[in-house]
N, C-alpha and C positions, 0 to 999 in steps of 0.2 A: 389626284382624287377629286378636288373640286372641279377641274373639269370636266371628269367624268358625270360627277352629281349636275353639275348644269344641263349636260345633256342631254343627260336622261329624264332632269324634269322641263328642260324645254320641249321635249319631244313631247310628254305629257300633257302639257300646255298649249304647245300646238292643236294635238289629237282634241284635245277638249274644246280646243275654239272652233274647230272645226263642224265639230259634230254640234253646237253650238249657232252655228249660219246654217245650218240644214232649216228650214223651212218644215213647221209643225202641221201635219194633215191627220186626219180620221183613217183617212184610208189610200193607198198607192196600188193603183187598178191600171194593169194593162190588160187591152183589149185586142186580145191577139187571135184576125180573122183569116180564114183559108179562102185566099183566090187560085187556086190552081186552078189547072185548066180540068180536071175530074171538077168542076164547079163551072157549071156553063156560063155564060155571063149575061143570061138573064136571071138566074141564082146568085150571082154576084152583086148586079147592081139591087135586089133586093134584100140580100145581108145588109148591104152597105143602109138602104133606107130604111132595114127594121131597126141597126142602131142609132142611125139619125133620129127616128121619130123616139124610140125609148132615152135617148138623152137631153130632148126637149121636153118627155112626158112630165105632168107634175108628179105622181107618185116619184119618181128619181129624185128629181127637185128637192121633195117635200124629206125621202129619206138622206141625203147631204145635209141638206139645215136641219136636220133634227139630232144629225152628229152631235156629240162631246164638243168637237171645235166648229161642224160647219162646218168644214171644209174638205176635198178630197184632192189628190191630182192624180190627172188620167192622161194616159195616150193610147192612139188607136195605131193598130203594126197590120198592115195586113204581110201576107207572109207563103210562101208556095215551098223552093227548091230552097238545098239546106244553104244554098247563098243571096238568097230574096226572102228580106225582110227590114218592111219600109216603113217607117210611121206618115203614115196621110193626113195626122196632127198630131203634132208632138204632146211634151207635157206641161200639162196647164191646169192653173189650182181651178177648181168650180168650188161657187159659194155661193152660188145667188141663179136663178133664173136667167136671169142678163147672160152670167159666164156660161151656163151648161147651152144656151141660143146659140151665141158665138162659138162654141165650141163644134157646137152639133154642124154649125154651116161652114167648116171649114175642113169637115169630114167631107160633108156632104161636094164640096166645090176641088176635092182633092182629084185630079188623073187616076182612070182604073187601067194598071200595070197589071199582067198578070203572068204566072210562069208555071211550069212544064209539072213539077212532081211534087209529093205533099210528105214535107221534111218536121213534122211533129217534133222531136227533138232539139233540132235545130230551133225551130222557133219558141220553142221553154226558155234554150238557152241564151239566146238574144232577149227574153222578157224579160229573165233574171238578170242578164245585165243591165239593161235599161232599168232596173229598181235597185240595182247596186250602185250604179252611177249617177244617180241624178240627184238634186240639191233640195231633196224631202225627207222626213221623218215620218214615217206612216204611222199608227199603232198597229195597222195591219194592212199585209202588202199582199199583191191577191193578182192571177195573171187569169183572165177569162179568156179561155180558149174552144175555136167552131173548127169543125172537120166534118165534111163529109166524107171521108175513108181513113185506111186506116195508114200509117206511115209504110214509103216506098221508098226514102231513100233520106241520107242522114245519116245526123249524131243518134248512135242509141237511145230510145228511148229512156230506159234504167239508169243510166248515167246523166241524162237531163232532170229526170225526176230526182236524184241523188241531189242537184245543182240547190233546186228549188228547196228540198229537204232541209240543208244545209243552211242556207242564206230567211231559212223559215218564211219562204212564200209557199200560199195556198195556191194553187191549182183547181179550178172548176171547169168542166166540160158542157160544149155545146155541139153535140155531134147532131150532123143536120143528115138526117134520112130519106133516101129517095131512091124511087127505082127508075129515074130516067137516065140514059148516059149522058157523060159527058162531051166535053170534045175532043177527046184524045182518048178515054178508056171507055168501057162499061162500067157500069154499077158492080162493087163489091160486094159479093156475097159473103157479109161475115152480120153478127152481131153488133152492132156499131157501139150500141147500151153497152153490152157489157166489155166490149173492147176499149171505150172511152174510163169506165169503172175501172177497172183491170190494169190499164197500163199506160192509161196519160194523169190521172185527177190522182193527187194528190195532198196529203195535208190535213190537221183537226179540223172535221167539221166538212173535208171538200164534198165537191157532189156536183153529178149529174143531168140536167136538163134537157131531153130531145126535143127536137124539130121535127115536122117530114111533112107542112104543108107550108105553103108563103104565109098564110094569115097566122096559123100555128109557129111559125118562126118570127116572128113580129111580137106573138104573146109571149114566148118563151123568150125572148130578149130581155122584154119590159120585165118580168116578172125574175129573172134571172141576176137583174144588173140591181132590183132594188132590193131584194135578197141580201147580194151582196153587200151593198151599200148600207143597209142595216145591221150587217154581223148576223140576219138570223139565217135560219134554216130552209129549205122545201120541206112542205106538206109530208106525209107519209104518200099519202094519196099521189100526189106528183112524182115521188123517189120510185111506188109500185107499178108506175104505167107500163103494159106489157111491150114488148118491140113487137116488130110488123110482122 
């Protein structure tokens, strides 16, 4: 019997030391962007630069230090087929100006990979591991996700979203709108607003924010990631924008 009691509170003791070296953050943000090729790759390299410039912006900046702790850690995934999905900077605490620079120019200096079909699912489900796995404590753990269409091939939706449900990460959308094609399909005719609402975002509080010009997806970055970064909300005014 006592060595069953040691056991079982070693194990205890273990699990406690463990979760103990996790490293304390405000917030665990993945930044999980669509380069499929339905994303030309003049769309791609300027995703790539609206997040560069909104994680150097000082509003970001200013909402990190204004955190409980200061501190967040992020990584950026970009992400296509339900087996491409890559981080082009892994995770790294920001706390300062200095770290969200370095950060942002390591984004910036990463190879643009890009692949065949746009596996939504799949890349939930890779976020959510990447925030189950890694050596952080968030008080809120948050997966920012862009699509321009809607999922074509993959893990089901509903059972990615279930993932995220479970492990209580938020889910917020950035569905990017355009009626140019791409390089391999045509522009989907669907509602993108309410297909991102409906069946990717997730979670108290998730929500919403379209894109459907370069300079308008640059605002919607900035204005999306500090959002986040604050715990607050979009406007009503932002949530009612009509689709195209």
């Amino acid at each position: 019997m006592r060595w069953i009691l040691s056991l079982f509170f070693g194990g205890l003791t273990a699990s406690a030391g463990s979760a103990q070296d996790l490293i304390e953050v405000d917030l665990e943000l993945v930044l999980a962007v669509d380069i499929s090729y339905s994303v030309d790759e003049d769309e791609a390299r300027r995703q790539r630069e609206g997040y560069v410039a909104a994680l150097a912006h000082p509003d970001v900046i200013s909402a990190i230090e204004g955190g409980p702790l200061g501190r967040i850690a992020v990584t950026y995934v970009e992400w296509a087929d339900a087996r491409f999905q890559r981080a082009a900077a892994d995770w790294t605490v920001i706390a300062s100006e200095a770290d969200a620079l370095e950060f942002a120019a390591r984004v910036a200096a990463a190879p643009l990979e890009r692949g065949h079909y746009t596996a939504i699912g799949a890349a939930i489900a890779d976020s959510v591991r990447r925030i189950e796995t890694n050596e952080y404590q968030g008080y809120r753990r948050l997966i920012d996700i862009s699509g321009d269409g809607p999922q074509n091939q993959g893990m089901d939706l509903n059972e990615a979203r279930a993932m995220a449900d479970e492990a209580r990460i938020i889910i917020n959308g950035l569905p990017v709108i355009t009626d140019r094609p791409g390089r391999w399909v045509r522009p989907v005719e669907v509602n993108l607003d309410a297909y991102f609402s409906e069946s990717v975002v997730t979670g108290p509080g998730a929500f919403v924010l379209p894109a459907r010009t370069a300079e308008e997806f640059r605002t919607a970055i900035l204005r999306k990631m500090t959002l986040e970064i604050a715990g607050a909300a979009p406007s009503v005014i932002e949530l009612a924008r009509p689709a195209p």
